[in-house]
N, C-alpha and C positions, 0 to 999 in steps of 0.2 A: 087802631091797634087794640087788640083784646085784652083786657085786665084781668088778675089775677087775686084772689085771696092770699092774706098772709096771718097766721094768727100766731099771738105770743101771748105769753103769760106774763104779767107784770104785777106788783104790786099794788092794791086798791087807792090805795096815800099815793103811791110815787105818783099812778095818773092822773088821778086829780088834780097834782099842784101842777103837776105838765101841764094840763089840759088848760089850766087857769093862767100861767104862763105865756102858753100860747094863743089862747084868747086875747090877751093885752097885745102880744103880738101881731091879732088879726088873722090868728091859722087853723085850724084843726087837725087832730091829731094825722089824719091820713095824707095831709100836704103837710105835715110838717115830713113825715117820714119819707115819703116823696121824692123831698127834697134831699135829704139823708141818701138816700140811694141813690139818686142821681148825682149827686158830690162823689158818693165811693167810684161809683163806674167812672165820670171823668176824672178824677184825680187819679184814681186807679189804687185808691188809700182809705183810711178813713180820716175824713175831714176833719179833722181835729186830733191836738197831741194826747197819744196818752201814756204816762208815766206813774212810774212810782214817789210818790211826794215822801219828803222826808218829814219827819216830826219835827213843829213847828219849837222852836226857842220860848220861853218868855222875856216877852218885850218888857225893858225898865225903863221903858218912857226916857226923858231927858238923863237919867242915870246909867244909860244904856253906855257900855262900853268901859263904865267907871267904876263900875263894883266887880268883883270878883273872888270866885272865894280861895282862899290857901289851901296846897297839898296839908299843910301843917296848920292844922286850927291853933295852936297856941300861940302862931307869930302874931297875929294880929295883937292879942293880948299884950304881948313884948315890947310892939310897937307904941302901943297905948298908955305902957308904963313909962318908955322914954320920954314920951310925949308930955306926961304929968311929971 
C-alpha cells in the first residue's frame, strides 16, 4: 500500500513532551498518529471524548461540604453572638 505525507503545524513544547511521552510509551510520533487514524476510520469517531470541562471547585479537603458561605454576611456574626 502506498504512503502518503501529512504535515501539520504544532507547537515546539507541545511536541517535545508528546514525543517524550511517547518514548516512555515505546512509539514515535508517526505510529502513534497511525494509530489515531486508524481508531477514527474504525470507529468511525474520534477515539476519545471531547468536551467542554467545567471550571473546577476548590476542594476543602475534610471541610468539604461543611463550610459555606451566607447570602447575608451578617448571619454568621448573629450566630456567633448567640453562641457567646
Amino acid at each position: 500500500m502506498p504512503s502518503t505525507n501529512i504535515n501539520v503545524r504544532i507547537d515546539s513544547d507541545l511536541k517535545a513532551k508528546a514525543q517524550n511521552v511517547l518514548a516512555d510509551l515505546g512509539l514515535d510520533m508517526t505510529t502513534a498518529i497511525n494509530v489515531f487514524i486508524n481508531q477514527v476510520v474504525y470507529t468511525q469517531s474520534i477515539p476519545f471524548d471531547i468536551t467542554k470541562q467545567k471550571a473546577k471547585q476548590p476542594k476543602l479537603g475534610g471541610w468539604e461540604g461543611k463550610i459555606f458561605m451566607s447570602p447575608d454576611f451578617n448571619e454568621p456574626m448573629e450566630e456567633f453572638k448567640d453562641y457567646v
